[in-house]
N, C-alpha and C positions, 0 to 999 in steps of 0.2 A: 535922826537919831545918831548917837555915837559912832557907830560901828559900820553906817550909811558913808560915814566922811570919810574910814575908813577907807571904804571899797569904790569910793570914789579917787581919792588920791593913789591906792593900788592899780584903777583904770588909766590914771593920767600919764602914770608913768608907765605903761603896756606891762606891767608884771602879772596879771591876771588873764590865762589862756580861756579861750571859749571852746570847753570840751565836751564831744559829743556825749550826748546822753550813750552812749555803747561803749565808750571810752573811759565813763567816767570807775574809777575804783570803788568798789562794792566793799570799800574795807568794815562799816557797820555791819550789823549781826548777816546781811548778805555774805559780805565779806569770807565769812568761816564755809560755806558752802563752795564759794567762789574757789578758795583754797585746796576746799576737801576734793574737790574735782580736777587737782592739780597735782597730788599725791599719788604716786601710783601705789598699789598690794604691796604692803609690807614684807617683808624677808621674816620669817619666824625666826624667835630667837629664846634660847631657851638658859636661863640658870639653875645652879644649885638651891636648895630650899632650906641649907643654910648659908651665910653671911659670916665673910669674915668680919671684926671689929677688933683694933688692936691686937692683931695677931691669932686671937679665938675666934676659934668656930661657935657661933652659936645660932638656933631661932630665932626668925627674924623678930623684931620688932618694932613696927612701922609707924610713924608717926606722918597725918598726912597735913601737907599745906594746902590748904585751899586758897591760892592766889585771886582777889575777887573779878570776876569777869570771866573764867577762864571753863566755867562748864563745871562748878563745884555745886550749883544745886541739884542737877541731874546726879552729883553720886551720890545725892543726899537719897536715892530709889537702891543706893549699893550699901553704900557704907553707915552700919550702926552710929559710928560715933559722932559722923555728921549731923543725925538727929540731935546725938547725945553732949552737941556743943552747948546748943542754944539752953541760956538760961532761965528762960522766962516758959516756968513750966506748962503754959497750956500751949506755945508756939512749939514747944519740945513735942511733947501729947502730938499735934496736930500733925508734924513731921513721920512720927512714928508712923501713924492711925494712915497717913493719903499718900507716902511715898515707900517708905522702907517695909513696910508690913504685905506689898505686892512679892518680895520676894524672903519676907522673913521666916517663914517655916523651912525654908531651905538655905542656910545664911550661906553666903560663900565663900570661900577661902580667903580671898583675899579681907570681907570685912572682918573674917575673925583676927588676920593679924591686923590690918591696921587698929589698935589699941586708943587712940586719940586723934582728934583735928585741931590742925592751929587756925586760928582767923582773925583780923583785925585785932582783934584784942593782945598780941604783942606775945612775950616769952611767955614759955610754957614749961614747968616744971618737966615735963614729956622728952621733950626734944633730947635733953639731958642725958639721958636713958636710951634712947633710940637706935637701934642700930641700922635703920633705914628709913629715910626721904622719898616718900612720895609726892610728888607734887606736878598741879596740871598747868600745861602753859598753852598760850595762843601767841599769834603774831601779835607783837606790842603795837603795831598801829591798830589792828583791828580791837584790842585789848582798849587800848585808850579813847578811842571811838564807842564802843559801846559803853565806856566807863561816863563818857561825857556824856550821853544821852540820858545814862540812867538817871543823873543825879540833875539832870536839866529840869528846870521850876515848871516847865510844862507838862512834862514826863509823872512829875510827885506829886505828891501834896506835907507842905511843910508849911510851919509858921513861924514868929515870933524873929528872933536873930539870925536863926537858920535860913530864913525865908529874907530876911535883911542881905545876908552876907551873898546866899546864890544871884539873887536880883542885881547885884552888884559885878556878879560872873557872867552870867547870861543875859540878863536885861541889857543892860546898860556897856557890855564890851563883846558877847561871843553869842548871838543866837545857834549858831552852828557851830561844828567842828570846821566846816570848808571855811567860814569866818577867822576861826582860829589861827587858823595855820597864815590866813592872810595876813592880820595884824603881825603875828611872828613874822612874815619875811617882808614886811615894808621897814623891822625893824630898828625903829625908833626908840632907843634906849629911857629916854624921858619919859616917856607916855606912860601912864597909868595902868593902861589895857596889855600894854607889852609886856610890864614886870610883871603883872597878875599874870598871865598866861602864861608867860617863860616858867618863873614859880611851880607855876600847876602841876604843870606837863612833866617838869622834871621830879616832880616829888616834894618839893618844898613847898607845897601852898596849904593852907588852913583844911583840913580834910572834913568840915562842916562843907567846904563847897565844894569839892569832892573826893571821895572817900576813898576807893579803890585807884585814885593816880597817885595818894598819900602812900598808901600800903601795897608799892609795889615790887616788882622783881628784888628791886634792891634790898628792898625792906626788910624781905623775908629772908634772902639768902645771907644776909648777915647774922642774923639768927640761927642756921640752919647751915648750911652747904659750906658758907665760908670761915664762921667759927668750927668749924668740925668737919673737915675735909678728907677725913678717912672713911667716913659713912658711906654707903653705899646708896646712891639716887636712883630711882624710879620715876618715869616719867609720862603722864598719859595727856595730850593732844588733843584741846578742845576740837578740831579738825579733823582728826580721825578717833572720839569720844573712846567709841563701843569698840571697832578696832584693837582698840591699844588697851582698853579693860576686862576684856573677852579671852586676849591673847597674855596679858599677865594671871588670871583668871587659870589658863592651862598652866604658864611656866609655874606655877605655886603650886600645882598639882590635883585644879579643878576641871570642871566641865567648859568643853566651848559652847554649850548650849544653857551656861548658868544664867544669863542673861536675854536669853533669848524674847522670854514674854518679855522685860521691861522696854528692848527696842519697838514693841507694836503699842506700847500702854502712855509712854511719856511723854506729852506733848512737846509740842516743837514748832520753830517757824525757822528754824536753819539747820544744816545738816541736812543730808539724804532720808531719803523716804524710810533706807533700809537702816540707818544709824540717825534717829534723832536726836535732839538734845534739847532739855527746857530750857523756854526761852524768858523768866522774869517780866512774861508779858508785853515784851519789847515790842512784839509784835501789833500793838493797839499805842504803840505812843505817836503825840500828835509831832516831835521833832525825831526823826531819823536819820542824821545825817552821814552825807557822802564826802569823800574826798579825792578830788580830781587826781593825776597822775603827780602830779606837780607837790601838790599838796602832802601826799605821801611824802615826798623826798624833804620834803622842811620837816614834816614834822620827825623825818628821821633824823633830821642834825640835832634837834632839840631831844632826842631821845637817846642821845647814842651810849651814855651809862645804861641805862635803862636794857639796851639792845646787848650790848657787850655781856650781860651777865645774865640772858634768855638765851645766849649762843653758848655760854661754858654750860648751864643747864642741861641744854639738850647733848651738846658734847659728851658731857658726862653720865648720861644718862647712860645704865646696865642694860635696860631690855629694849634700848632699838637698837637696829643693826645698824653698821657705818653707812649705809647706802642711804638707808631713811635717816639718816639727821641731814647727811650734805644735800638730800633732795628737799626735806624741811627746810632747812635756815637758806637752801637756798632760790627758796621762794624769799625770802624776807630782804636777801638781797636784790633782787630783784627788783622788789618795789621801789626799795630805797634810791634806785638807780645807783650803784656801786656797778662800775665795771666789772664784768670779767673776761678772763681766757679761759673759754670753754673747751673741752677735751672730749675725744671718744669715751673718754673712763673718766668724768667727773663734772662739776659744773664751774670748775675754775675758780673757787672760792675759797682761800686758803685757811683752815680753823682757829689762826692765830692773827687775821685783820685787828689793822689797828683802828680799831672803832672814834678813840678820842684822836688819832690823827687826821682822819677822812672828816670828823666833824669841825675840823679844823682847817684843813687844806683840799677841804672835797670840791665837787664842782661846782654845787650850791651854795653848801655851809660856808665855805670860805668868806663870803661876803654878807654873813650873820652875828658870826660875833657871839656864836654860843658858848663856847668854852671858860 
C-alpha cells in the first residue's frame, strides 16, 4: 500500500526511531490524563462578577466557544445552551432528557450566564453582544490526535463522497496519526499524501475529511478574541475539565459542590477517576493512535499557527493564575522539544516565543519547509 512505501523509504533513510512502548507519547485521548497528572493544584483565583466592556461595568454575558475535541460534550451535562445548540429537534430533546437534565433543577451559575454556544457552524449573531469568552482548550497535538481519530473511516460510519473523499485520507495515505507526521517529515513537496496532510493539519484541508482540524484555534479566535480584543476570556482545560469549571463555578458566586454528582455520573475513558470527562466513545475505536516523541515535535512545526494562538489564549485567560498557564503551555513546550532555561521561579519559556521563527529555524522544522 501507499503509505507502506512510505514507511519504507522513512526506514532507508534512519529517520524513524524505534521507541519503546513506555516512551512512546500517549498524546491520544491517553494523552489528556498523561497531562492531567502533570498539572499540579491550581492557585485559586477569584474575579469580579461584573466585566468591564468599553469602559462599562456591566453583567456578564458569556458567549461559549466550543473548540471541537476539547471536552465540549461533557459541558453539554453543565451548560443549557449547549443542548440548546443543536438543531435537530429530537438530538436537542435527547441532550436535554440524558445529560443536562442530571443537574437541571439546580442550574448553575455559570449555565445561566453563558446565554449561547458557538460551534462549527461559524459567526454568531452572540458573539457581537458578548461581553465574555468562554472557551475550552487542550494541548493541540493531543487536540489534533483525537480529532484524527475521530473522523478516521474506521472509527464512523459514513457514505457516498464523504466516504470517497476520507478513503482518500486514511486509506490510501494516513492510517494513523504516527503515519502522519512520518509522511510530513520525509517531506516531499510533490507527493500527493504530503499536500493532503500538510493542508489538513494546518487548517486548510476540506473539513468533509476532517472537521475539527478545519475549525480550529485559529478559526475561532478570529471570530472571537482577535476581532474583539477588549472582551474578557475564560478559559476551562479539557486537562483539568471539573477543576477549572467548579472553580469558575465559585469565582461567579456558586457552589463548589455544584458539580459534584456530575464528576461520579459522566462517563469517561480519560481524565482521573475524580474529574472524568466523556469520551465520544473513543474509547471502543478500532484506530487509536499514538505518537512517538519525535513525532510530536514534526507535528509541532506543522502546527505552530495553530500553537501561537492556544498560547495568547491561555495567556490571556482571566481565571488562571500566572503559575498555571506557565505550568500548562509549558507542558506543550516540552513536547514540542523547544528548549529551555529553567529557573527556580519558572520553566524558562518566555510568553512571547516566536512560534513562526522556531518553525522555521528550529531544530527539526528547519529542514521541513513548513512556512
Amino acid at each position: 500500500m501507499y503509505f507502506q512505501s512510505h514507511r519504507e523509504s522513512f526506514l532507508a533513510r534512519n529517520m524513524l526511531y524505534n521507541v519503546s512502548a513506555d516512551r512512546i507519547a500517549q498524546t491520544n485521548i491517553n494523552g489528556t490524563l498523561q497531562d492531567e497528572t502533570r498539572l499540579r493544584k491550581k492557585e485559586t483565583v477569584s474575579f469580579p462578577l461584573l466585566v468591564k466592556s468599553k469602559n462599562v461595568t456591566t453583567p456578564r454575558s458569556i458567549v461559549y466557544i466550543h473548540v471541537g475535541k476539547t471536552g465540549g460534550t461533557t459541558l453539554e451535562y453543565v451548560l443549557r445552551s449547549s443542548c440548546e445548540w443543536y438543531r435537530d429537534v429530537r438530538v436537542k430533546n435527547k441532550c436535554f432528557k440524558e445529560r443536562f437534565s442530571i443537574q437541571s433543577k439546580n442550574e448553575s451559575r455559570l449555565s445561566h450566564l453563558v446565554l449561547n454556544t458557538v460551534h462549527i457552524r461559524g459567526n454568531n449573531p452572540a458573539i457581537r453582544d458578548a461581553s465574555t469568552f468562554l472557551i475550552t482548550v487542550r494541548n493541540p497535538i493531543a487536540r489534533l490526535v483525537s480529532s484524527f481519530d475521530h473522523d478516521h473511516v474506521n472509527n464512523t460510519r459514513v457514505i457516498g463522497g464523504v466516504l470517497d473523499r476520507r478513503n482518500s485520507f486514511y486509506k490510501r495515505c494516513f492510517p494513523t496519526a504516527q503515519v502522519l507526521a512520518d509522511v510530513l517529515e520525509i517531506n516531499n513537496q510533490t507527493d500527493y499524501c504530503y499536500q493532503l496532510g500538510k493542508k489538513t493539519v494546518q487548517g486548510h484541508g476540506n473539513t468533509v475529511i476532517n472537521t475539527h482540524l478545519f475549525f480550529n484555534y485559529e478559526n475561532y479566535a478570529k471570530m472571537t478574541t482577535q476581532k474583539y480584543p477588549e472582551r474578557e476570556l475564560l478559559v476551562v482545560r479539557t486537562e483539568a475539565l471539573w477543576e477549572d469549571v467548579t472553580q469558575l463555578e465559585v469565582a461567579l458566586g456558586g457552589s463548589d459542590q455544584q458539580f459534584a454528582n456530575l464528576r461520579s455520573r459522566v462517563s469517561s475513558s480519560f481524565g482521573s477517576e475524580k474529574y472524568p470527562v466523556f469520551s465520544h466513545g473513543s474509547e471502543k475505536f478500532s484506530v487509536r493512535s499514538q505518537l512517538s516523541p519525535r513525532a510530536n515535535q514534526v507535528i509541532c512545526c506543522f502546527l505552530f499557527r495553530e500553537i501561537q494562538v492556544f498560547v495568547e489564549l491561555v495567556q490571556r485567560a482571566t481565571n488562571l493564575a500566572e503559575s498555571e498557564k506557565e505550568k500548562y503551555t509549558g507542558l506543550l513546550y516540552d513536547d514540542c522539544g523547544v528548549p529551555s532555561k529553567k529557573t527556580t521561579t519558572g520553566n524558562g519559556y518566555p510568553i512571547d516565543f516566536a512560534w513562526k521563527e522556531w518553525a522555521t529555524n528550529g531544530n527539526i522544522c528547519k529542514s521541513l519547509n513548513v512556512v
